[in-house]
N, CA and C atoms as an extended XYZ file, in Angstrom:
201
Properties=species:S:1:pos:R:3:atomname:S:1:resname:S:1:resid:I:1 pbc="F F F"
N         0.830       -1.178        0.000 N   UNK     1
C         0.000        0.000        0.000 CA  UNK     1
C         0.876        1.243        0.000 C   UNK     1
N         0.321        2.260       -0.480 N   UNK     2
C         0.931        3.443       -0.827 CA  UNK     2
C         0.556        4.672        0.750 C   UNK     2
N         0.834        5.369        0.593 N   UNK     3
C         1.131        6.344        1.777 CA  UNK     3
C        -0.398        7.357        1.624 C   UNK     3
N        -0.756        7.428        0.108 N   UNK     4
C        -2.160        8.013       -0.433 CA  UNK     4
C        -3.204        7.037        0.077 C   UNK     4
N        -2.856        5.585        0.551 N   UNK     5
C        -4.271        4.865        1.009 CA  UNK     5
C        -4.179        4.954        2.542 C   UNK     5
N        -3.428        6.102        3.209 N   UNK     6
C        -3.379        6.043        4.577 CA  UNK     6
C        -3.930        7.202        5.030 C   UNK     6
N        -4.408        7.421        6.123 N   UNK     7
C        -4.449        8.811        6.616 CA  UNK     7
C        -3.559        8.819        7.952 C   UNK     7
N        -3.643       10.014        8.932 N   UNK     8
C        -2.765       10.379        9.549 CA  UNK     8
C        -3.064        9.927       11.100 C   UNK     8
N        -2.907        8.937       11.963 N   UNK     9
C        -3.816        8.646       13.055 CA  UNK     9
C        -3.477        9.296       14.385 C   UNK     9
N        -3.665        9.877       15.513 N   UNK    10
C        -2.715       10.159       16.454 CA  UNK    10
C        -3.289        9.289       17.894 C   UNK    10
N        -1.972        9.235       18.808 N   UNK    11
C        -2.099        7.738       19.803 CA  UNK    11
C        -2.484        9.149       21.248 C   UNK    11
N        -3.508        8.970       21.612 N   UNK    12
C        -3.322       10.567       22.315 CA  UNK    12
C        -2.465       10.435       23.716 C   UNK    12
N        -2.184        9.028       23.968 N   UNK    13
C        -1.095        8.799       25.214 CA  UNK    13
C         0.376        9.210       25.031 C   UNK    13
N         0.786        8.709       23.566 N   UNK    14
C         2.023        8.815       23.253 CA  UNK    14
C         2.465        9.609       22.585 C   UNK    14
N         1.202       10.037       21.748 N   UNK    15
C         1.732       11.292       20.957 CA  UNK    15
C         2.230       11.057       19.584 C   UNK    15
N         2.384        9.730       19.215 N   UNK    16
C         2.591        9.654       17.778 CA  UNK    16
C         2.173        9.017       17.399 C   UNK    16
N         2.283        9.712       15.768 N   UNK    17
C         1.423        9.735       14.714 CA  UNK    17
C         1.984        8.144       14.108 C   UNK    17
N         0.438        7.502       13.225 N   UNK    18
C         0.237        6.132       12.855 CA  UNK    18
C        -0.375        6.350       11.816 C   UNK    18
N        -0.588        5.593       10.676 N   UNK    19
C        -0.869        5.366        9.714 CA  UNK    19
C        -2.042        4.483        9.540 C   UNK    19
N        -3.107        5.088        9.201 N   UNK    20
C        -4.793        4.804        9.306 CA  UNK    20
C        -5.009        3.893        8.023 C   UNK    20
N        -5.250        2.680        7.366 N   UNK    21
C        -6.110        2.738        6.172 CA  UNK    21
C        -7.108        3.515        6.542 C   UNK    21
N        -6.845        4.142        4.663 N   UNK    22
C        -7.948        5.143        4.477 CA  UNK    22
C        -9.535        4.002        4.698 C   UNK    22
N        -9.293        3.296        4.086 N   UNK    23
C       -11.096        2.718        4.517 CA  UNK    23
C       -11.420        2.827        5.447 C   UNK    23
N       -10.350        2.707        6.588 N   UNK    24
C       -11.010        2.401        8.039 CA  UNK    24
C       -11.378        3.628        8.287 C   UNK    24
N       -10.143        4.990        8.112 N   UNK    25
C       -10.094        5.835        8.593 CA  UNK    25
C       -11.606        6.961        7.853 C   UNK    25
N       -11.842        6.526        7.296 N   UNK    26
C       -13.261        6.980        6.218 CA  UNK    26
C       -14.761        6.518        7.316 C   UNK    26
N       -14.525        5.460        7.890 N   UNK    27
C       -15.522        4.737        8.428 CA  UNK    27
C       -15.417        5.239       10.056 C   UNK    27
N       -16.474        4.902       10.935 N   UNK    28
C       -16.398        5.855       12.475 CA  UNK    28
C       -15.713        4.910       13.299 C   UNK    28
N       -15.219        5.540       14.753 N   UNK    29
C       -14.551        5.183       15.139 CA  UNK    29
C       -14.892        3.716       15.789 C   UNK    29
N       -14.057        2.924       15.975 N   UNK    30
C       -12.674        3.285       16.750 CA  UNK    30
C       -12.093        2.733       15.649 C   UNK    30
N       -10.552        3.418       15.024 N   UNK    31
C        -9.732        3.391       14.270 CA  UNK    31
C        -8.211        2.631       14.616 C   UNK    31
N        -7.760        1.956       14.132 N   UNK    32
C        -6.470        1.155       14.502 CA  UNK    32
C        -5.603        1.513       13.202 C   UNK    32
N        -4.252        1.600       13.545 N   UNK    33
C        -3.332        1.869       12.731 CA  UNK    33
C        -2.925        0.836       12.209 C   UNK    33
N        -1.789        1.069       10.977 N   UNK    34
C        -1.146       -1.023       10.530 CA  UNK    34
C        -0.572       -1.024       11.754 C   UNK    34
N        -0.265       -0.546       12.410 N   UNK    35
C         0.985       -1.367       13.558 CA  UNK    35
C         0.099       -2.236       14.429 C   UNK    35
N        -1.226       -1.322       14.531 N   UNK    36
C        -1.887       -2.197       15.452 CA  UNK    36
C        -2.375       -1.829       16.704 C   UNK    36
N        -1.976       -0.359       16.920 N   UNK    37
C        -2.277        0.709       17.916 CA  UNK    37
C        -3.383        1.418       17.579 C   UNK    37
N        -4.885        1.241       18.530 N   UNK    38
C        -5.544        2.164       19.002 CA  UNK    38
C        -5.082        3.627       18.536 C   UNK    38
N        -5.966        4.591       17.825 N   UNK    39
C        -6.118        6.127       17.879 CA  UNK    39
C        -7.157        6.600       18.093 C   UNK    39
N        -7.362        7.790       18.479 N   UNK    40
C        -8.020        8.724       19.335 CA  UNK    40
C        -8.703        9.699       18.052 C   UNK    40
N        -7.805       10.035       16.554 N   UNK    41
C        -7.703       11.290       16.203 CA  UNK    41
C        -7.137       10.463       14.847 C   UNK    41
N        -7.824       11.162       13.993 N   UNK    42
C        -7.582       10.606       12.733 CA  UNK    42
C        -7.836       12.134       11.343 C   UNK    42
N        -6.208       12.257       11.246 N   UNK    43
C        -6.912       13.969       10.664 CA  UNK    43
C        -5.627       14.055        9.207 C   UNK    43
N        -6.062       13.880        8.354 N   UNK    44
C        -5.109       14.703        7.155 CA  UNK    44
C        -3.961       13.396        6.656 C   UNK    44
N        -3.453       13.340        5.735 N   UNK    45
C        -2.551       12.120        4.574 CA  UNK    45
C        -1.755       11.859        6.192 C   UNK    45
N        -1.613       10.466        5.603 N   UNK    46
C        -0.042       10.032        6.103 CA  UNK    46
C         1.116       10.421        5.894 C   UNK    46
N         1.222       10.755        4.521 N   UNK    47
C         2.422       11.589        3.662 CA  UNK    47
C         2.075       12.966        4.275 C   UNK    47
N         1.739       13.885        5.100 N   UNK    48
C         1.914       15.122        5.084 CA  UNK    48
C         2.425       15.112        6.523 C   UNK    48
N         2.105       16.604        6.945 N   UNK    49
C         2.862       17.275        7.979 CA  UNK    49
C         2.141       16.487        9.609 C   UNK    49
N         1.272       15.911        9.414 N   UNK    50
C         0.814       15.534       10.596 CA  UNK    50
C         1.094       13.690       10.593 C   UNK    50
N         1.439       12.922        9.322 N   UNK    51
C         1.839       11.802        9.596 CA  UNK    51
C         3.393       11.370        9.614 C   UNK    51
N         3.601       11.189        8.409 N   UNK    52
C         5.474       11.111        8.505 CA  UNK    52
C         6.137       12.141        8.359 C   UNK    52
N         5.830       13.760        8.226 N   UNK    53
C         6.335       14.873        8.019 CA  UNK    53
C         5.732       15.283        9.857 C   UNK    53
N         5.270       14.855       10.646 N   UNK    54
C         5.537       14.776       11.849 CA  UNK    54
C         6.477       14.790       12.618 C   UNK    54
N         6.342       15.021       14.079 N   UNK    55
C         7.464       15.490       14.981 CA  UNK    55
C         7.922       13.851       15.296 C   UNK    55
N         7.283       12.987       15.693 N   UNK    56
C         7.222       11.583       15.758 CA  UNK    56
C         6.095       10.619       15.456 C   UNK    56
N         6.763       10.501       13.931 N   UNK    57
C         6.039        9.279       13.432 CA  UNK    57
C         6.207        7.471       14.087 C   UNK    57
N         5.156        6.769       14.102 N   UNK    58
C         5.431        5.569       14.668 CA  UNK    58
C         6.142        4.833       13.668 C   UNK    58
N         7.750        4.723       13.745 N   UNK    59
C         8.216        3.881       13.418 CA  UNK    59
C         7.776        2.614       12.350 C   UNK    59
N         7.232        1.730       13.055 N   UNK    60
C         6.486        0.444       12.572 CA  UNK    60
C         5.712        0.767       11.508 C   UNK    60
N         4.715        1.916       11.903 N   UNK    61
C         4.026        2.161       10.988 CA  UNK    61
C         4.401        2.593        9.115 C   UNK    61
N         5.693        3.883        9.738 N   UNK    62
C         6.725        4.583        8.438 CA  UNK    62
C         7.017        2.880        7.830 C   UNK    62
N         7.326        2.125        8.386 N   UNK    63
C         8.084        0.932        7.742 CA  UNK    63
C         6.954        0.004        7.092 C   UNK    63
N         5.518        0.003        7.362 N   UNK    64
C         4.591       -0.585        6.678 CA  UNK    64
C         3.844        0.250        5.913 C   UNK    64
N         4.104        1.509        5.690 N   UNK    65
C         3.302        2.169        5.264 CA  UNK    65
C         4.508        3.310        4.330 C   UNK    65
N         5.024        3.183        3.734 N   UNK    66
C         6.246        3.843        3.766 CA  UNK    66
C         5.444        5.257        2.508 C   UNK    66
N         6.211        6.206        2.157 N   UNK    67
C         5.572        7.318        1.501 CA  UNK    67
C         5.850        6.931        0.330 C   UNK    67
């Protein structure tokens, strides 16, 4: 999957940002990232400033979801 089928998820304990399928993230909550982490907040691309152009992106996620 491409970084355009993700949106931007946020973990509101930890603070970083995860990578939503867009289907899920289209559909109501509760939303899980690929890694597999629970989010709170699901707002704007994975590829932009709030997913991997973020202060801390989840790791796992950048690596399954790459841009």
């Amino acid at each position: 999957m491409t970084s355009s089928q993700h949106a931007a998820g946020r973990d509101q304990e930890s603070g970083l940002a995860h990578a939503v399928p867009r289907e899920a993230a289209d559909g109501p909550p509760p939303w899980v990232a690929v890694c597999g982490t629970p989010v709170a907040v699901v707002q704007g691309s994975w590829s932009g400033r709030r997913g991997l152009g973020s202060a801390s992106p989840c790791r796992e996620c950048a690596r399954r979801a790459p841009a």
